[in-house]
C-alpha positions in Angstrom: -47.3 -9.7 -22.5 -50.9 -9.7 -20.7 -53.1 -6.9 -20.8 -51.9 -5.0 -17.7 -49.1 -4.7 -19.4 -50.1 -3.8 -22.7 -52.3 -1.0 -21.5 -49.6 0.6 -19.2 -47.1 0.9 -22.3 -50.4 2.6 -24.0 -51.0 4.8 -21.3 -47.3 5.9 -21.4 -46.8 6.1 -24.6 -50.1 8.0 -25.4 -49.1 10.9 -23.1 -47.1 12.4 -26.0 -49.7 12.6 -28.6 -51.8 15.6 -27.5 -48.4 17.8 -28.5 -47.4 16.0 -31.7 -48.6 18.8 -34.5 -51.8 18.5 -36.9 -49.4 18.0 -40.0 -47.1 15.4 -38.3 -51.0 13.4 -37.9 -51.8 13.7 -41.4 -48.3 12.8 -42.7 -48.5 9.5 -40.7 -52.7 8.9 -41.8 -51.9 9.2 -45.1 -48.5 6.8 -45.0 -51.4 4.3 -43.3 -53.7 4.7 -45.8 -50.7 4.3 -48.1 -49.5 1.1 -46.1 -53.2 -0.7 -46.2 -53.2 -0.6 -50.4 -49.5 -1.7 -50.9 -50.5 -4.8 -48.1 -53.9 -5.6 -49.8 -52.8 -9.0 -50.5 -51.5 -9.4 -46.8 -55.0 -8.7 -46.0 -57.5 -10.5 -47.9 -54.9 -13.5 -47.1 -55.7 -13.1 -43.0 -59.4 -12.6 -44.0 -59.6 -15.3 -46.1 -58.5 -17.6 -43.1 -61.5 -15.7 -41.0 -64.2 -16.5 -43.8 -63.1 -20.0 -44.1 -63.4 -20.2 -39.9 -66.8 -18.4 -39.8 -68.6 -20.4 -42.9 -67.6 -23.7 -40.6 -68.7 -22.2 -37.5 -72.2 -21.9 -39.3 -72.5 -17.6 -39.6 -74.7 -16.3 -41.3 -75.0 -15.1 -44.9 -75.4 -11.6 -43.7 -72.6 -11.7 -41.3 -70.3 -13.2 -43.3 -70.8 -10.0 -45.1 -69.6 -8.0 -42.4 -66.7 -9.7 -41.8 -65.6 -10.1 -45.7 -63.2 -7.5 -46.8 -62.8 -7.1 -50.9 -60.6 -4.9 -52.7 -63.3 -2.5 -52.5 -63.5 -2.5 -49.1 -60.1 -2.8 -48.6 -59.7 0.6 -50.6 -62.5 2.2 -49.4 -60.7 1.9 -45.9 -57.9 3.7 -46.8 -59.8 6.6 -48.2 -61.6 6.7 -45.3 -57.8 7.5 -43.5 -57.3 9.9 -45.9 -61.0 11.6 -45.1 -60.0 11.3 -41.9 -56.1 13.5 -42.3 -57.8 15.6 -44.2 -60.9 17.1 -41.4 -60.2 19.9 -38.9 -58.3 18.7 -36.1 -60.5 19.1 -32.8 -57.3 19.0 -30.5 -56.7 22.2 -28.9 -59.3 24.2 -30.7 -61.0 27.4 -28.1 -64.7 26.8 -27.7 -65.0 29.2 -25.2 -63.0 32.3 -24.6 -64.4 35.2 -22.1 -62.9 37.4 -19.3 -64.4 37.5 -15.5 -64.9 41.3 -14.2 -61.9 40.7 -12.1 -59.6 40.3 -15.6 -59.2 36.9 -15.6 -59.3 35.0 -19.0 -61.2 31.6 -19.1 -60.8 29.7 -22.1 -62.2 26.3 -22.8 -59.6 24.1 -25.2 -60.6 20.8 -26.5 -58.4 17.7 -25.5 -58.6 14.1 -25.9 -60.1 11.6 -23.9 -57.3 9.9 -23.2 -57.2 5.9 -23.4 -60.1 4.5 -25.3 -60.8 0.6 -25.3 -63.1 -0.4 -28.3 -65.0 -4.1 -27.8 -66.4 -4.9 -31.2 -67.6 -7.9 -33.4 -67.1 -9.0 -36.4 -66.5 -5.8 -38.7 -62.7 -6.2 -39.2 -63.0 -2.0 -41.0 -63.5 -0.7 -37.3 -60.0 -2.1 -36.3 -58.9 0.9 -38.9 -61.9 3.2 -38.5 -61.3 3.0 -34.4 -57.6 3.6 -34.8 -57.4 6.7 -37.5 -60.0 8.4 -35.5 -58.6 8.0 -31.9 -54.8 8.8 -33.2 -55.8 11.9 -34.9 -57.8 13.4 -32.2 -55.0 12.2 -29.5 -55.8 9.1 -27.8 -54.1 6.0 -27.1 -55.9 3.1 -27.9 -56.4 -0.9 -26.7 -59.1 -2.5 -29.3 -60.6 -5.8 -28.3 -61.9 -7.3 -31.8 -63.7 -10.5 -32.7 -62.7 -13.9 -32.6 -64.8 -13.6 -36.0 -62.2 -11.4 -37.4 -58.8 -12.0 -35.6 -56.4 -12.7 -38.1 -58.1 -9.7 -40.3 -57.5 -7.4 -37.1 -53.7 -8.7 -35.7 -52.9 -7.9 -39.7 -54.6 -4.2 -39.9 -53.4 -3.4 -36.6 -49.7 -4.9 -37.9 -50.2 -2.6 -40.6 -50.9 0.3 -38.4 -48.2 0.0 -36.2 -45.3 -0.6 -38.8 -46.0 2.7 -40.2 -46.1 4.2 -36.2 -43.0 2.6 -35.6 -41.4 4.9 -38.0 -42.3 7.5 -36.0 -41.3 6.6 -32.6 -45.3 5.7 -31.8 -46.2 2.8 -32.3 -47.3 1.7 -28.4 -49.9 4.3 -28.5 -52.4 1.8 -30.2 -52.2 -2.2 -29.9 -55.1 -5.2 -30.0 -55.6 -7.8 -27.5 -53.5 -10.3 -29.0 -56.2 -13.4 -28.0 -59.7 -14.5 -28.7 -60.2 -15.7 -24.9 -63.2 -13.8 -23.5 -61.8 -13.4 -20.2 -59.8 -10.6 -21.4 -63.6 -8.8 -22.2 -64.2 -8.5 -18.3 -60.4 -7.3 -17.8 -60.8 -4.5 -20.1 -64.3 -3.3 -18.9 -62.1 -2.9 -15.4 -59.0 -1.3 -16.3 -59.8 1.9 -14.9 -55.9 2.6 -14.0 -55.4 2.5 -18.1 -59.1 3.4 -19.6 -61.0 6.2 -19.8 -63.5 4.9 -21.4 -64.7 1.8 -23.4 -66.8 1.9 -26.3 -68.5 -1.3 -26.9 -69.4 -2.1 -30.7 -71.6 -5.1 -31.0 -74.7 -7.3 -30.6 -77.1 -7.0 -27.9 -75.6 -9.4 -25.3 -71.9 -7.9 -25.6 -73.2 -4.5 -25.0 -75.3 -5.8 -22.1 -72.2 -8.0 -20.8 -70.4 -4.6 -20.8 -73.2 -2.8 -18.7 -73.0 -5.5 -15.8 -69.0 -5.9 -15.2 -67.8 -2.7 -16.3 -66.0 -0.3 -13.5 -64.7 2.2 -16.7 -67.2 4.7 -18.0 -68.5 3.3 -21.0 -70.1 4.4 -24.2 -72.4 2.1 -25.7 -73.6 1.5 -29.3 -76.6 -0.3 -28.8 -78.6 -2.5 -31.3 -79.6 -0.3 -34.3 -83.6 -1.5 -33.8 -84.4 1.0 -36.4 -87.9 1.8 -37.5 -89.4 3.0 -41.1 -93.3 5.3 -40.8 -95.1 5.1 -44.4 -97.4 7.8 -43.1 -100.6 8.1 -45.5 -99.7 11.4 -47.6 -96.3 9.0 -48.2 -95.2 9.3 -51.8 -95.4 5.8 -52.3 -92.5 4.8 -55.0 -89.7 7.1 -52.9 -91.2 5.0 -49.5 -90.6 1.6 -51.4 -87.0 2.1 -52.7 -86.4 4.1 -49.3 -87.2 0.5 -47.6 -85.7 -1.9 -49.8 -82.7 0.3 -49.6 -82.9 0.5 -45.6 -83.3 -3.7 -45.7 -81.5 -4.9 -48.8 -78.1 -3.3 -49.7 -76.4 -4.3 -46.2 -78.6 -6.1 -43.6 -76.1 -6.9 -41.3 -74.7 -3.6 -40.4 -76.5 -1.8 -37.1 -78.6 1.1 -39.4 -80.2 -1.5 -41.5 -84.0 -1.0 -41.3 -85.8 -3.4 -39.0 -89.5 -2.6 -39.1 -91.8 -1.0 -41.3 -95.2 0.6 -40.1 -97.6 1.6 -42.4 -100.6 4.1 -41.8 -103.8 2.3 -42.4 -105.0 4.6 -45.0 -102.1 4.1 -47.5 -102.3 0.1 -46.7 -104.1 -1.5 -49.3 -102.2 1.0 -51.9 -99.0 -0.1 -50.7 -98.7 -2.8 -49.1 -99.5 -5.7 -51.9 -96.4 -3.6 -54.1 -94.2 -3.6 -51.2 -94.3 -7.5 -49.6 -93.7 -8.0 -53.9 -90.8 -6.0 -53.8 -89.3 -7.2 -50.1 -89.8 -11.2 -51.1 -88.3 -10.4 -55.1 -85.3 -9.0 -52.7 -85.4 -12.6 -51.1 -86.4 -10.7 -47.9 -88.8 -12.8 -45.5 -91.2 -10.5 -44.2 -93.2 -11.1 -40.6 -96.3 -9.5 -39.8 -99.1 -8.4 -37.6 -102.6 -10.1 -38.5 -103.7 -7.3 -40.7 -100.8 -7.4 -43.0 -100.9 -11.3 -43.5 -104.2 -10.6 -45.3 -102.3 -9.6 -48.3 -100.1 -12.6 -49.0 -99.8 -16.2 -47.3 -95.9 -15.3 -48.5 -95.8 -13.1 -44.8 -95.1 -14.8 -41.8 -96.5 -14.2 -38.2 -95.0 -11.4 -36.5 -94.5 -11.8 -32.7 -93.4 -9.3 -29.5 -89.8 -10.9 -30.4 -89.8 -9.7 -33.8 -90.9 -6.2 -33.3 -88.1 -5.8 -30.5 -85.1 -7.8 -32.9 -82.2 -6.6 -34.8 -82.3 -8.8 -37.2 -79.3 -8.4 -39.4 -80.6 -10.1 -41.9 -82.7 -10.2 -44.4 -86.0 -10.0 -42.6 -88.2 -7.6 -42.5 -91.2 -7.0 -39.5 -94.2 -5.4 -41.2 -97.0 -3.7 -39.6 -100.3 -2.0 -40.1 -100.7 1.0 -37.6 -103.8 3.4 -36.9 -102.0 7.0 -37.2 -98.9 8.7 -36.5 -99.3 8.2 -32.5 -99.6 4.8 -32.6 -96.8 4.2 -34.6 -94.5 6.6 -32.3 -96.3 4.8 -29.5 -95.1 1.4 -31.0 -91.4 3.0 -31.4 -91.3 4.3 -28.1 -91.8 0.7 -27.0 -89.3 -1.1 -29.1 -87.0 1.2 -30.1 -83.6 1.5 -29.0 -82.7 5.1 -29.7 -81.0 4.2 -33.0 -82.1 5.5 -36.1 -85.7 6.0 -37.2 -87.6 7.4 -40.4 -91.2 8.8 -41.9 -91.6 8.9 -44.9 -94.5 11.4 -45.6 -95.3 14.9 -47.3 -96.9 16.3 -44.1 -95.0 19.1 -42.8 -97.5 18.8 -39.6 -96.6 15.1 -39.2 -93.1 15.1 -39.7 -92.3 17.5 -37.5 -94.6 15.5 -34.7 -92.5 12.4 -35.6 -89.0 14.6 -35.4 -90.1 16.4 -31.5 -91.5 12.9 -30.4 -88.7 10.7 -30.5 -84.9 10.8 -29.2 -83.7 8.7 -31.2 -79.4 9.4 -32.1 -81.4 10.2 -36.0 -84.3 11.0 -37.7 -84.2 10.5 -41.5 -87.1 12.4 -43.4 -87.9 10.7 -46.4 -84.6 9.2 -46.7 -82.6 5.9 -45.9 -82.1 5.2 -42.4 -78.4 3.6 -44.1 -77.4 7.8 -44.2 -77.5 7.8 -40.1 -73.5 6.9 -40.8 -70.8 9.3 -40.3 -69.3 9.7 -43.5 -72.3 10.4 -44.7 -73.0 12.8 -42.4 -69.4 14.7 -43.1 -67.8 13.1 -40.4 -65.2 11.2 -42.0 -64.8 8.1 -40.8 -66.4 6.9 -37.3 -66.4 4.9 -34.5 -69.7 4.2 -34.3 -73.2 5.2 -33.2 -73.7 5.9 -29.7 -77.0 5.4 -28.1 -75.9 6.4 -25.0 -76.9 10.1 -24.6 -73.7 11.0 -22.2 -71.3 11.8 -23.8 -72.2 11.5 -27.4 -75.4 10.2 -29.1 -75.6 9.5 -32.7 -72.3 9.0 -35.1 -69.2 9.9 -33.4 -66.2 11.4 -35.4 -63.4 13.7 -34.0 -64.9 16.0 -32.4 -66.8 13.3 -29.9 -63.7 11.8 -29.3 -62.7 14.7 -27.5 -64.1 16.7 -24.2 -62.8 20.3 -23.1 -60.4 21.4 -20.0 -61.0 24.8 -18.8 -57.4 27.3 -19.1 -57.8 30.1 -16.6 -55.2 33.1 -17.9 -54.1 35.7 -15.1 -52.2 38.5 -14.4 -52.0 38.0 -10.3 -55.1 38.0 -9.2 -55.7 36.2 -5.8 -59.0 35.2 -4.5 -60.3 37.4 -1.2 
């Protein structure tokens, strides 16, 4: 079946789901969630076959990572279904209810989008984020995953529509059944299916999907995400806030990228920090003044200051004051996540009005800009992309708003 096919049978199918009842949703999340621990051997056994494939192909320590999925993982996917049953449902809800002089009602309800396609590398958990999410708040769904991670996706998505089928649903949500790339550029133009495509990924997927896409698209761009040690900085929570931010998983897109450091906490904190970073096995790059403390530190170029690394490696650099390290964000940023760590009132809240960034985390992790973190349950992802969602997006931002006009006769003169 190609995908013209597959995304007409969605787009059909789909049209039923904005009626089907909040409790019949949670019934079938939590039979998912239910299904994804009793097939746990199913699905280490396809992932298995995707590590195997990605340590030949040459990938990375850090994204092997992503793409690895343990019991842990495996569990912690179906309690993020269960979160997921168990938020408010967005679908129908009245944000707006007023009545006109002339005694007409206007309501605003909240609806789903409609058809979403997700793009995304790699992380074989979005398959299952992406799909909980867009089912519950009543979209049909056409996911596109990784050749990284196929046989980990075809399984989870299996998984997901065994349990649909039991329900009479299961051709509101299928995968691209094919690694070929080609079917990329179809998606990205299947207007007469999508309403939108959200593209999950690294930096030349997201700008592929820019340049050929005719459907609206919602992008979560590289997480290029930024760390201010400003000098009143408490200087022990600043060091575990970065080795946190860099060390417990580099390769996911709110991983912390660079560090800047105000001049007058430098020679305090810097020596204690590159310690820490390289005792993490972290390789740290640097501007000129910062490779005066070690000959461990590498040069730091443009390139380095404007990469998401996903890995472990760390730019490091020295910077005058608090403008010049917002002027240094504002350059290589890309509206991702960013953090100061400082006990300035003054200067955090010049750091929180100067930047537009989907976060800003105060003396904390940039690895909390995530939405269960946050209280969102699960998500599918971080847009960068200020129309129409910025930042984690749950339920609610899978969803916009029709108007309901309620009258009693009234014509128009």
């Amino acid at each position: 079946m190609g995908l013209k096919e597959i995304g007409t049978k969605i787009k059909h199918a789909s049209r039923v789901l904005p009626t089907i009842t909040t409790k019949q949703k949670q019934t079938i999340l939590r039979e998912i969630a239910s299904a994804i621990l009793i097939n746990q051997e199913s699905i280490k056994k396809a992932n298995q076959k995707d590590l195997k494939a990605g340590i030949e192909k040459g990938l990375s320590i850090a994204m092997i990572d992503r793409l690895k999925l343990t019991d842990d993982r495996i569990q912690t996917m179906a309690s993020s279904v269960n979160e997921v049953s168990g938020l408010s449902d967005p679908v129908g809800e009245i944000t707006e209810d007023y009545t006109r002089p002339n005694g007409l009602r206007v309501q605003r309800r909240r609806i789903p989008l409609g058809v979403i396609g997700v793009i995304y590398e790699s992380r074989p958990n979005v398959t299952i984020e992406a799909a909980s999410l867009c089912f519950f708040a009543g979209n049909g769904l056409l996911l596109r995953g990784g050749s990284e991670a196929f046989y980990s996706n075809m399984e989870l998505v299996r998984i997901f529509k065994f349990v649909l089928e039991t329900h009479n649903l299961e051709d509101v949500i299928d995968i691209v059944p094919s690694t070929d790339r080609a079917n990329v550029d179809e998606m990205a133009k299947m207007n007469y299916v999508l309403d939108v495509i959200i593209p999950r990924g690294g930096e030349g997927l997201i700008r592929h999907i820019y340049q050929v896409a005719t459907v609206p698209v919602i992008a979560h761009y590289k997480g290029n995400c930024h760390v201010f040690v400003d000098a009143s900085a408490d200087m022990k929570k600043a060091s575990a806030i970065i080795i946190n931010g860099k060390v417990q998983r580099p390769g996911v897109c709110n991983a912390l990228e660079t560090v800047l450091v105000h001049r007058g906490i430098a020679d305090a904190f810097i020596p204690n920090i590159i310690d820490e970073l390289i005792s993490s096995e972290v390789e740290i790059r640097g501007c000129e003044r910062i490779q005066k403390y070690s000959d461990k530190v590498k040069p730091a170029s443009d390139q380095d200051y404007d990469t998401e690394y996903l890995d472990l490696i760390l730019a490091l650099k020295i910077v005058d004051d608090l403008n010049d390290a917002i002027t240094h964000i504002h350059r290589y940023g890309s509206d991702h996540t960013e953090g100061i760590v400082s006990q300035d009132q003054k200067s955090i809240d010049t750091f929180i009005q100067s930047l537009d960034s989907s976060a800003i985390m105060v003396n904390t992790s940039t690895r909390f800009n995530d939405g269960g973190q946050l209280g969102l349950g699960a998500e599918i992802g971080i847009s960068t992309t200020k129309l129409h969602s910025f930042g984690p997006m749950g339920l609610r931002e899978l969803t916009t708003t029709k108007f309901v006009v309620i009258g009693s006769g009234q014509i128009r003169q």
